[in-house]
Backbone as JSON, one array per atom type, in Angstrom:
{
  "sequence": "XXXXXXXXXXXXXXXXXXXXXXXXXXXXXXXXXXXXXXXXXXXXXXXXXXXXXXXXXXXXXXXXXXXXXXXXXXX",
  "N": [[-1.7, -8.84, -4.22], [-3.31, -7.33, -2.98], [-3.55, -8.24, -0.09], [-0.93, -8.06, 0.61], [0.0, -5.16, 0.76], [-1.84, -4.96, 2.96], [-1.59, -6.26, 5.1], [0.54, -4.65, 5.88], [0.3, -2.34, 6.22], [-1.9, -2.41, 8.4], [-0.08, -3.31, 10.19], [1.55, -0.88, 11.1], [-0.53, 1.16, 11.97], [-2.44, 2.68, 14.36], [-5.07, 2.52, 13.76], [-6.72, -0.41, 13.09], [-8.79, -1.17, 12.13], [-9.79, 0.64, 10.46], [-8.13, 0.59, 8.39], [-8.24, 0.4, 4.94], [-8.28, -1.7, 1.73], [-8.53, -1.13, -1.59], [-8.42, -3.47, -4.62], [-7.83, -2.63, -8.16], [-7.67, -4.1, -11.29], [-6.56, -2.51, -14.31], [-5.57, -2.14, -17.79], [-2.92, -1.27, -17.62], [-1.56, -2.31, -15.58], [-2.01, -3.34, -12.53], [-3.94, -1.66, -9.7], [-3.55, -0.07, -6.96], [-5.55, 0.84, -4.16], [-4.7, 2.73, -0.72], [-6.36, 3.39, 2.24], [-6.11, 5.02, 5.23], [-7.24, 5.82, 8.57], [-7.33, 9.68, 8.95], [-5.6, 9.97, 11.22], [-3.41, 8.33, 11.61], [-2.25, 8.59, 9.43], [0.27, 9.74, 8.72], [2.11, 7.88, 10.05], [1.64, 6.07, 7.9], [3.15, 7.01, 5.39], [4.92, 8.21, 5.99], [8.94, 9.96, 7.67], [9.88, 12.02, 5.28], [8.51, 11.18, 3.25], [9.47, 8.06, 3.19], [8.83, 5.71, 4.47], [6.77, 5.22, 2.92], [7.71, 4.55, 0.37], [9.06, 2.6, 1.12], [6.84, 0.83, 1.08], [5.91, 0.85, -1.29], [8.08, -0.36, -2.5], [8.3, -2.81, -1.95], [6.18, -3.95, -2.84], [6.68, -3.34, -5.34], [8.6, -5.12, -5.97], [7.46, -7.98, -5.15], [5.33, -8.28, -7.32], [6.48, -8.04, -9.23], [7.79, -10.7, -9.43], [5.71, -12.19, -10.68], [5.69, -10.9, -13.4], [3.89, -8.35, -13.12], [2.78, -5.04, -13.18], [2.25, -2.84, -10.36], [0.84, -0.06, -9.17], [0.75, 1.54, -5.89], [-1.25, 3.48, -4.18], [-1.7, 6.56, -1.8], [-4.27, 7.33, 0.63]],
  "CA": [[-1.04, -7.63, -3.78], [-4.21, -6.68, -1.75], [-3.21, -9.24, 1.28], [0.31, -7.63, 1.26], [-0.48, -3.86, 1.11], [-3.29, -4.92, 3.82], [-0.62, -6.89, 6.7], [1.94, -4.17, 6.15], [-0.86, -1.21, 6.56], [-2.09, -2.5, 9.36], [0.96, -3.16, 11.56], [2.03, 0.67, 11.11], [-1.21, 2.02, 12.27], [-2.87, 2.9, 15.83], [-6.44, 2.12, 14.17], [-5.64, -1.38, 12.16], [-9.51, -1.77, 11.95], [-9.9, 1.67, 9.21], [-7.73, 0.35, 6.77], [-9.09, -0.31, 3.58], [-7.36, -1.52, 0.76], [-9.03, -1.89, -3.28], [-7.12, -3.88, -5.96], [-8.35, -2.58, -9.86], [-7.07, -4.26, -12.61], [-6.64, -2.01, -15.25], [-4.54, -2.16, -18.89], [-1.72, -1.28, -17.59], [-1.23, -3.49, -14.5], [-2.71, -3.34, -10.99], [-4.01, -0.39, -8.97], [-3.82, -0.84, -4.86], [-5.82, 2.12, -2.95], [-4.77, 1.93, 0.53], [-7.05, 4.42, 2.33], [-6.51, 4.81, 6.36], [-7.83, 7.29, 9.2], [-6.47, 10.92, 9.43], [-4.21, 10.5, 12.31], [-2.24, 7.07, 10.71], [-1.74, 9.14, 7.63], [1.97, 10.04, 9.02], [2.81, 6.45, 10.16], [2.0, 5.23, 6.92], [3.74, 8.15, 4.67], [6.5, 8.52, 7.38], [9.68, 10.94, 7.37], [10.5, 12.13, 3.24], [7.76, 9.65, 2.84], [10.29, 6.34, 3.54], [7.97, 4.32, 4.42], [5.9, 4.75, 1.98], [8.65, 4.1, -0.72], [9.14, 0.8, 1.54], [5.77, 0.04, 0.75], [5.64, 0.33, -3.06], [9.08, -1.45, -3.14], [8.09, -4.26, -1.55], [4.61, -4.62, -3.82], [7.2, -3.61, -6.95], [9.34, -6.66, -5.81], [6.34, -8.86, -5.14], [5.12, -7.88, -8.15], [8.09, -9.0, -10.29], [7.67, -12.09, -9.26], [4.15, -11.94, -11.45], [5.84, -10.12, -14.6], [2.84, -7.4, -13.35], [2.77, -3.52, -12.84], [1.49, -2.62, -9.55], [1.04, 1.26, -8.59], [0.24, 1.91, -4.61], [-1.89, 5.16, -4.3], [-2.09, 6.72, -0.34], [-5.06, 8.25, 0.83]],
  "C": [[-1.86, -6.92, -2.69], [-3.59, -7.16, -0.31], [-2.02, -8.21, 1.74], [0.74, -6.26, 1.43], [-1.25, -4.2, 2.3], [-2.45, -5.14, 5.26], [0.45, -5.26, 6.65], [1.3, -2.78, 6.69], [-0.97, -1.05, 8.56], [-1.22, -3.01, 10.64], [1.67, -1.74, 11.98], [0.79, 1.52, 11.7], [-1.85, 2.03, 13.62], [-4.17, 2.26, 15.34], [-6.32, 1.02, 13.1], [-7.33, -1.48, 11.55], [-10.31, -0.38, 10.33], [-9.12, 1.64, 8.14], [-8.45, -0.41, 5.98], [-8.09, -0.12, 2.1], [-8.26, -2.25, -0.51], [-8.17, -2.31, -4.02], [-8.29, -3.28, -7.39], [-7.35, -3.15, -9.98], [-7.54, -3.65, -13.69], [-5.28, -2.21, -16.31], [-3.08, -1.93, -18.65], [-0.87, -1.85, -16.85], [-2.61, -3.9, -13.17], [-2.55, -2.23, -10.21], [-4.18, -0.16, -7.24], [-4.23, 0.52, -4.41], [-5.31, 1.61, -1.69], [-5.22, 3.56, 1.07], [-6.66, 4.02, 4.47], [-6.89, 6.05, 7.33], [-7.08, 8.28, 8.96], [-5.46, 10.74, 10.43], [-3.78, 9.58, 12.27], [-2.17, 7.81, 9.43], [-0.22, 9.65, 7.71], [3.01, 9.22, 9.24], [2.81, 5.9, 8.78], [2.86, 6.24, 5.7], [5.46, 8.43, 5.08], [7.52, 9.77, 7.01], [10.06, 11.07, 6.04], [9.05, 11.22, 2.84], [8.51, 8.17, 2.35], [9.62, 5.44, 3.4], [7.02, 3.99, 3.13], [6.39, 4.09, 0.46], [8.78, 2.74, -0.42], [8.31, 0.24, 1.23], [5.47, -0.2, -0.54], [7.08, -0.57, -3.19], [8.83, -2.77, -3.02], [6.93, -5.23, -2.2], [5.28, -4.96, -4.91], [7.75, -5.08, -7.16], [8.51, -7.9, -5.65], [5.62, -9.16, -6.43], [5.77, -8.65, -9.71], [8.0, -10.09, -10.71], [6.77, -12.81, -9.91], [4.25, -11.49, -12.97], [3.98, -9.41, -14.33], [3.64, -5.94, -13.14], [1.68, -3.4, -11.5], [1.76, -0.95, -9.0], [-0.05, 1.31, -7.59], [-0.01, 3.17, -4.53], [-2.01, 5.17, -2.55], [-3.23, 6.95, 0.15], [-5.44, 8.32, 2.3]]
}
């Protein structure tokens, strides 16, 4: 789930080389930080925060595919 939080990060952002993304595994599934500069924090969040819904759907659906739990945190 790291890899695919990591490609989708970094095609949305101006600085591709400040993303950073951690996987935990903890008890209840899988935990994805995805951390990038201050001024990509709007590209990746986007209008309502869209995109960013695009981005946990696409982990949830990836995910699935795993019978796991994966929750994407922003920062």
């Amino acid at each position: 789930m790291k890899e695919l939080v990591e490609v989708i990060a970094r095609a949305l952002v101006d600085n591709p080389a400040e993303v950073v993304v951690t996987e935990t595994e903890k008890e209840g599934g899988i935990f994805v930080e995805l951390k990038v500069a201050p001024s990509d924090m709007g590209k990746v969040i986007g209008k309502q925060g869209r995109i960013a819904k695009a981005i946990r759907s696409v982990v949830k659906a990836a995910a699935s595919k795993e019978d796991k739990k994966v929750v994407v945190d922003i920062q």
